[in-house]
C-alpha positions as CSV (number, residue, x, y, z in Angstrom):
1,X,18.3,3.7,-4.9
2,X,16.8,0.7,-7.0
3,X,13.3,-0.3,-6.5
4,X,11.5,-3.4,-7.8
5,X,7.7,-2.5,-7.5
6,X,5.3,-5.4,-7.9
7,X,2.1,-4.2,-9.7
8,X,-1.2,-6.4,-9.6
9,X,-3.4,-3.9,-12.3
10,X,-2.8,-1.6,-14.9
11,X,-4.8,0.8,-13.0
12,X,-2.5,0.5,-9.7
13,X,1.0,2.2,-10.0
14,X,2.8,4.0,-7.8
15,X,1.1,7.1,-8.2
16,X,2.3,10.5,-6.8
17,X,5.1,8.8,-5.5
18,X,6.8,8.5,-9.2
19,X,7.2,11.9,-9.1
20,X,8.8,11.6,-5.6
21,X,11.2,9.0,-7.1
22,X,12.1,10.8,-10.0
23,X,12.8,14.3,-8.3
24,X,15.4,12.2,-6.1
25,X,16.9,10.4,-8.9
26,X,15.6,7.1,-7.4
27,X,14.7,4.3,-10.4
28,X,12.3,1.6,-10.3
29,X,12.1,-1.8,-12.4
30,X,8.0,-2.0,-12.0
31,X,6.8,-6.3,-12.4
32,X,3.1,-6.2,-13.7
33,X,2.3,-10.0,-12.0
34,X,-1.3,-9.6,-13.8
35,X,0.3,-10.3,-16.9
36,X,2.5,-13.2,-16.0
37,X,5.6,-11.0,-15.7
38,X,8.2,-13.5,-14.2
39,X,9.1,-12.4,-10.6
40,X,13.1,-11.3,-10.8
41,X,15.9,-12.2,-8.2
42,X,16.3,-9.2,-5.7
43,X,20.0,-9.3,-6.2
44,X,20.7,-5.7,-7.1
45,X,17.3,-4.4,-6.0
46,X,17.9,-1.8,-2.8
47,X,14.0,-2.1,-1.5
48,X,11.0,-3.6,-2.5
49,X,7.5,-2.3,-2.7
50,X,3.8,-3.8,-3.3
51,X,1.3,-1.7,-4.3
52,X,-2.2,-2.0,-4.6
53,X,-4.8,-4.2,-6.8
54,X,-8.4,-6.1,-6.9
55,X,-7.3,-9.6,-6.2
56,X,-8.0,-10.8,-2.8
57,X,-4.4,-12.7,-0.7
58,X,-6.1,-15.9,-0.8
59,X,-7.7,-16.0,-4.0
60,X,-4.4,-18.5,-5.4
61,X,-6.2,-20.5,-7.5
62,X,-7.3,-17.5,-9.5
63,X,-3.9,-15.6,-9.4
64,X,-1.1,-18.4,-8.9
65,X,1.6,-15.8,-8.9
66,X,0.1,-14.5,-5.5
67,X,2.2,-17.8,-3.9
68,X,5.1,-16.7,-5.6
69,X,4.8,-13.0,-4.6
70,X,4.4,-13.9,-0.9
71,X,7.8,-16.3,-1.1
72,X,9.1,-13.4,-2.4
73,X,8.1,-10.9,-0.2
74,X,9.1,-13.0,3.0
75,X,12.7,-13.2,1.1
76,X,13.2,-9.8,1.1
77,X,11.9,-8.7,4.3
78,X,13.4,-11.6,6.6
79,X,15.9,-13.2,5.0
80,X,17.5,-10.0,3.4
81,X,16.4,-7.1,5.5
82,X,15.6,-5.4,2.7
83,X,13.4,-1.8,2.7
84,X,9.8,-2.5,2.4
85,X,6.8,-0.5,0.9
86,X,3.5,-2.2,0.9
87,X,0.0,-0.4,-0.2
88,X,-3.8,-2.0,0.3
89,X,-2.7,-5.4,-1.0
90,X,0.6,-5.0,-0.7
91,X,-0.3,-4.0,3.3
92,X,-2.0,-7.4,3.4
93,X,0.6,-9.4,1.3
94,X,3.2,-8.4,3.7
95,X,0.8,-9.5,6.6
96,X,0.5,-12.9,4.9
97,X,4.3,-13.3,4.0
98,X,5.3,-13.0,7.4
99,X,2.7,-15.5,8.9
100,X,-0.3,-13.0,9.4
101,X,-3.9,-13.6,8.2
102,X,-5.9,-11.4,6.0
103,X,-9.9,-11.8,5.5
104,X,-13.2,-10.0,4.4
105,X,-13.4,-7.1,5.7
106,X,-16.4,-6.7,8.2
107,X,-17.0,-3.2,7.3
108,X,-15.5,-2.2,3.3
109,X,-14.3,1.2,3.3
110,X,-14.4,3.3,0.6
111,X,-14.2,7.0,0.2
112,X,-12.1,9.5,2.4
113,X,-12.0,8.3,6.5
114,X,-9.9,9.2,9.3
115,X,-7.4,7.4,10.6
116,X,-5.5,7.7,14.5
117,X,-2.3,7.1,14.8
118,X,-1.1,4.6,17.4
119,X,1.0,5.0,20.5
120,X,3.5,3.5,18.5
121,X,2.7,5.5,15.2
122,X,3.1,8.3,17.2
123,X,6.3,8.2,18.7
124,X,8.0,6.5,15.4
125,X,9.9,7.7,12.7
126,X,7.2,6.8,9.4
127,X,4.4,9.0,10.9
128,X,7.1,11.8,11.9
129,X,5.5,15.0,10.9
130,X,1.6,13.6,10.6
131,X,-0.8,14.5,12.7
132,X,-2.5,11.8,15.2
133,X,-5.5,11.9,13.4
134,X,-5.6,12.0,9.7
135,X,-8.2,11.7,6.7
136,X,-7.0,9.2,3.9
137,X,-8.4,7.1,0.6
138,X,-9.8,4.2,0.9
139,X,-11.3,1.5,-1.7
140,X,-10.9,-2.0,0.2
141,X,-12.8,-4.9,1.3
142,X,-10.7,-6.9,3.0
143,X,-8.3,-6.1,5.8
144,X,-5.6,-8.2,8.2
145,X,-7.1,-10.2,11.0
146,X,-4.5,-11.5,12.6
147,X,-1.1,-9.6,12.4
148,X,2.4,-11.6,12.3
149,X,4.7,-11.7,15.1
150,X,6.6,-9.2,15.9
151,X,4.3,-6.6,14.0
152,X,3.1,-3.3,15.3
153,X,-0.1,-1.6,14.8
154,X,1.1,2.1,13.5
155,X,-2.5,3.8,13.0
156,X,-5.9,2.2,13.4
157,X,-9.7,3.0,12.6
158,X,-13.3,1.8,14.1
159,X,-13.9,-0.3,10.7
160,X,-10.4,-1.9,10.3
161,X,-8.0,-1.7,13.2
162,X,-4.7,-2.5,11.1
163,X,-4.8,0.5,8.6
164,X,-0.7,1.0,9.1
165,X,1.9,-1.9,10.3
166,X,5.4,-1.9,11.0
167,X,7.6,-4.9,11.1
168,X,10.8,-4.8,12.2
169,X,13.0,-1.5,11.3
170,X,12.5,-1.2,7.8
171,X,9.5,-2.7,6.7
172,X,5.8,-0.3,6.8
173,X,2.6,-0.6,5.3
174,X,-1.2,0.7,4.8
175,X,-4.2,-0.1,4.3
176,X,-5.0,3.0,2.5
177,X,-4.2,4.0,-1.0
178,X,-1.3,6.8,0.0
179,X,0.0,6.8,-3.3
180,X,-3.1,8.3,-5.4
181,X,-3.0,10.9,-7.4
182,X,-5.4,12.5,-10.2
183,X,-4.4,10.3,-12.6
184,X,-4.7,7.9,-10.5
185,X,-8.3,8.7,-9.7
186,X,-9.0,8.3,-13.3
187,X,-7.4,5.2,-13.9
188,X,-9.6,3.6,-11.5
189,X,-13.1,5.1,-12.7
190,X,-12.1,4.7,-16.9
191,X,-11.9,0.5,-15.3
192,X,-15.4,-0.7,-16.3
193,X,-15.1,-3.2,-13.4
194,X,-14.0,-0.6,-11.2
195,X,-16.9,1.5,-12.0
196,X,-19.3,-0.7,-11.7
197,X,-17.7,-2.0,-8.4
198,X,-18.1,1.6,-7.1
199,X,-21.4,1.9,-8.4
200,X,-22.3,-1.4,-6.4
201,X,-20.9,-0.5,-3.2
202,X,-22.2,3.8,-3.3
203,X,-25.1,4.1,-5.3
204,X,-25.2,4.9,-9.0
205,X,-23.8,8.4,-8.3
206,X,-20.9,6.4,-6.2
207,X,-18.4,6.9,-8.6
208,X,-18.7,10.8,-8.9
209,X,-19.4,11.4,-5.6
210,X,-16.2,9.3,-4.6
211,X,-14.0,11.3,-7.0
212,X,-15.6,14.5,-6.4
213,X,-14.0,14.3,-2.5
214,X,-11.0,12.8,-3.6
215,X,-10.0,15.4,-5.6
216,X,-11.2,18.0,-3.1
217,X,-9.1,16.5,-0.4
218,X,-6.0,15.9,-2.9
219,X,-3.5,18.7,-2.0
220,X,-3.7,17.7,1.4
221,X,-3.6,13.8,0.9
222,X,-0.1,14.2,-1.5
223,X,1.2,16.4,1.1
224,X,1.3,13.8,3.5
225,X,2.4,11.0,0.8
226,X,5.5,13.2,0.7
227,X,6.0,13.3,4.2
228,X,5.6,9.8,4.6
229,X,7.6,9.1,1.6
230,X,10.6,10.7,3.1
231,X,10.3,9.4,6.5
232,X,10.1,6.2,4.8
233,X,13.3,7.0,3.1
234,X,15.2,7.7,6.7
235,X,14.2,4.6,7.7
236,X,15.2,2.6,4.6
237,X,19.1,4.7,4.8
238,X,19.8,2.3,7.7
239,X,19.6,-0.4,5.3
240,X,21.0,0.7,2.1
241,X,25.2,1.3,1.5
242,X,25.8,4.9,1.1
């Protein structure tokens, strides 16, 4: 497969999931929109994923590209049917796209919660393999209000109901940051903004303490990146030629 991966910060790649791509002999054309990188035509792109980044879905008079990237977006997943990966703002993008709404989030989350798999989640093929309740990463302070039509709810938590959505057959997304990785990790802390933002949000020791329990829960949070990862891969099969 070919992948275009829309990237909104230096700091947000795809994470342990490069190493998934590369040990399948996928490839991947990665867009960095934050530096005015010109959005390409899909033609000859087999799936499409959004990953995460600090700029908020309405904030268009600050990032004009974000108007662009939802166009875009809505193009691949209803007018093309094309396999779709959305993470944190990519989650939220997709929610936009496809005539959602996406707001402040009443309760930020950030650090290592639990989240519970739906009726839906449970009985689907993207959380095949994953228990009904799960821990994941978080770092996000706003969340989908409103999903689109035709959207199902795949896991949920107390503080933000929509942590995973479906829409359609092929297109999945989270709220959480499945995709992070120890390098990862310390992309986000070495951001001075980042830090600080952490700092702001958990105390001066936030940052530390933050890393300290993602790297403690790391084995087990990449183990379920791959499983999800694959079962996203059955799903985007009924989509792409052999």
């Amino acid at each position: 497969m070919k992948l275009l991966v829309l990237l909104h910060e230096d700091t947000d790649r795809p994470g342990v999931f490069h190493e998934f791509l590369e040990e399948d002999g996928h490839s991947y054309d990665p867009v960095h929109l934050h530096r005015d990188t010109p959005l390409p035509n899909l033609d000859g792109y087999d799936a499409l994923w959004v990953m995460g980044g600090p700029q908020n879905t309405w904030e268009t008079k600050e990032y004009p590209w974000l108007t662009a990237e939802k166009a875009l977006i809505r193009e691949a997943v209803e007018t093309r049917g094309l396999p779709f990966l959305g993470i944190c703002l990519g989650h939220q993008l997709l929610a936009e796209a496809l005539g959602g709404e996406v707001g402040p989030a009443t309760t930020p989350e950030i650090g290592i919660f639990d989240v519970q798999l739906t009726e839906a989640g449970a009985t689907g093929v993207f959380f095949d393999g994953v228990s009904e309740r799960f821990p994941v990463l978080h770092w996000h302070s706003a969340e989908v209000t409103k999903l689109p039509a035709g959207a199902q709810v795949l896991a949920t938590a107390p503080d933000c109901p929509v942590q995973a959505m479906r829409w359609g057959t092929r297109a999945f997304s989270t709220q959480f940051h499945m995709e992070a990785d120890p390098d990862t990790l310390s992309r986000w802390l070495g951001q001075p903004d980042g830090y600080a933002a952490l700092q702001a949000a958990l105390g001066e020791d936030g940052p530390a303490r933050y890393e300290e329990a993602a790297l403690a829960r790391m084995s087990a949070l990449n183990e379920t990146a791959e499983r999800l990862y694959i079962n996203w891969l059955q799903c985007a099969a009924q989509a792409v030629p052999a």
